[in-house]
C-alpha positions as CSV (number, residue, x, y, z in Angstrom):
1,X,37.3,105.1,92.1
2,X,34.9,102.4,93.5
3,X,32.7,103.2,96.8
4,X,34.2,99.6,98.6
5,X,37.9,101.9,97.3
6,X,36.9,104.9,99.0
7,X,35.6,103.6,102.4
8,X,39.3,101.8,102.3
9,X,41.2,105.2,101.8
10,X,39.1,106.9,104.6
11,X,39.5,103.8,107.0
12,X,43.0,104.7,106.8
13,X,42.7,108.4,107.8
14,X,44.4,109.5,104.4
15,X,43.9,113.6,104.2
16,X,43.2,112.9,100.3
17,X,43.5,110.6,97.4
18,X,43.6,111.1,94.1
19,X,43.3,108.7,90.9
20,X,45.5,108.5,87.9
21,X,46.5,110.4,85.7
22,X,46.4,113.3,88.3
23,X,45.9,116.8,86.8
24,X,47.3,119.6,87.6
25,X,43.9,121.5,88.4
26,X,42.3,118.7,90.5
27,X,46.3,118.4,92.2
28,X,46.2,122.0,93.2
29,X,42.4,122.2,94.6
30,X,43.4,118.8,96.7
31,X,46.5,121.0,98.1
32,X,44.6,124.0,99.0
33,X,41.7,122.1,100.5
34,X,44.2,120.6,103.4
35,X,46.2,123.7,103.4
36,X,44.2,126.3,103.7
37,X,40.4,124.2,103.7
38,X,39.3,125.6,100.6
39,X,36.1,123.5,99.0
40,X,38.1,120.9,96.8
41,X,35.7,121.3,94.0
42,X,35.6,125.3,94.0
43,X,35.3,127.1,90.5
44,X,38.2,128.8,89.0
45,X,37.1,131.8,90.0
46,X,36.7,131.3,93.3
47,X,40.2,130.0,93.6
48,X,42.4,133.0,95.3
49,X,45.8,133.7,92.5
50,X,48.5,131.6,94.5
51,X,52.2,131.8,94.0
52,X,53.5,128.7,91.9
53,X,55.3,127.4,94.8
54,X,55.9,128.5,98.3
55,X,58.8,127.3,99.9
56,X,57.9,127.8,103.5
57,X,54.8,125.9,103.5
58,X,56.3,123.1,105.3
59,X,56.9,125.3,107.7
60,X,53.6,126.8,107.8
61,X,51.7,123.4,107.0
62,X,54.2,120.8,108.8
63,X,52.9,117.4,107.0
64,X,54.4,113.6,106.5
65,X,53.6,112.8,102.9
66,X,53.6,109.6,101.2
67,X,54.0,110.2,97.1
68,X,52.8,106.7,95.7
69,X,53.3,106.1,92.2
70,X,55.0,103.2,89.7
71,X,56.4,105.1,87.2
72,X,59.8,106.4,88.5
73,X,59.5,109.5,86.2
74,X,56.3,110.6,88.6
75,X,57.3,110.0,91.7
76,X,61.1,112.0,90.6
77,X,58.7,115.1,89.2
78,X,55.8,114.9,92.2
79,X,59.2,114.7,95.0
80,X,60.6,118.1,92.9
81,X,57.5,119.4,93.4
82,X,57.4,118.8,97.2
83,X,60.4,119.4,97.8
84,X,60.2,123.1,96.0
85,X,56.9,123.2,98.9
86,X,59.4,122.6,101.4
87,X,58.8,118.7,101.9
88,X,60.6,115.9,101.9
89,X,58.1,113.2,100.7
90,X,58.7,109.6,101.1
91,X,58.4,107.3,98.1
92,X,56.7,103.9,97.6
93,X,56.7,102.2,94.2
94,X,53.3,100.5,94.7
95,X,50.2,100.1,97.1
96,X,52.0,97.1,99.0
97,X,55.0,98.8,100.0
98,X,53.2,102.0,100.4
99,X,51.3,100.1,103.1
100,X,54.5,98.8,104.6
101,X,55.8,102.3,105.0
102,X,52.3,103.6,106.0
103,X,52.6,101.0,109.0
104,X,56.4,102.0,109.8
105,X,55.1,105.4,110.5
């Protein structure tokens, strides 16, 4: 991801932002560094053994998420995945309507 890309993500107060193709690893460090503020880039085995999915953390960690993605096969899996967290993401198909629904609140 370019610098001038960066500065735009953190102008618009995202939590976090991840490039294509998103890994599972890099997926779960980005989660538990908002969640809990673990270090993103901690090792392995640093990392404390987390249940696959908690269903209450919604509850726990009340966020609005905004799952951005152009293939319909990623958004459908990353929305499962939420919605097994306990979210209930909504979906854009592409940076320009992302931003539109980013600006709807």
């Amino acid at each position: 991801m370019s610098e001038d890309r960066k500065k735009e993500i953190e102008s618009l107060r995202f939590a976090a932002a991840l490039s294509k193709p998103i890994k599972p690893s890099p997926l779960l460090n980005t989660l538990l560094s908002i969640f809990v503020g673990t270090p993103a880039r901690s090792t392995r085995a640093d990392q404390p053994k987390a249940p696959a999915f908690d269903g209450s953390m919604a509850n726990t960690f009340p966020l609005q998420i905004l799952l951005v993605d152009d293939n319909a096969t990623n958004r459908k899996l990353g929305s499962k995945v939420l919605e097994r967290l306990g979210y209930k993401p909504d979906l854009a198909i592409d940076g320009q309507s992302a931003i539109a629904a980013y600006s709807q609140g």
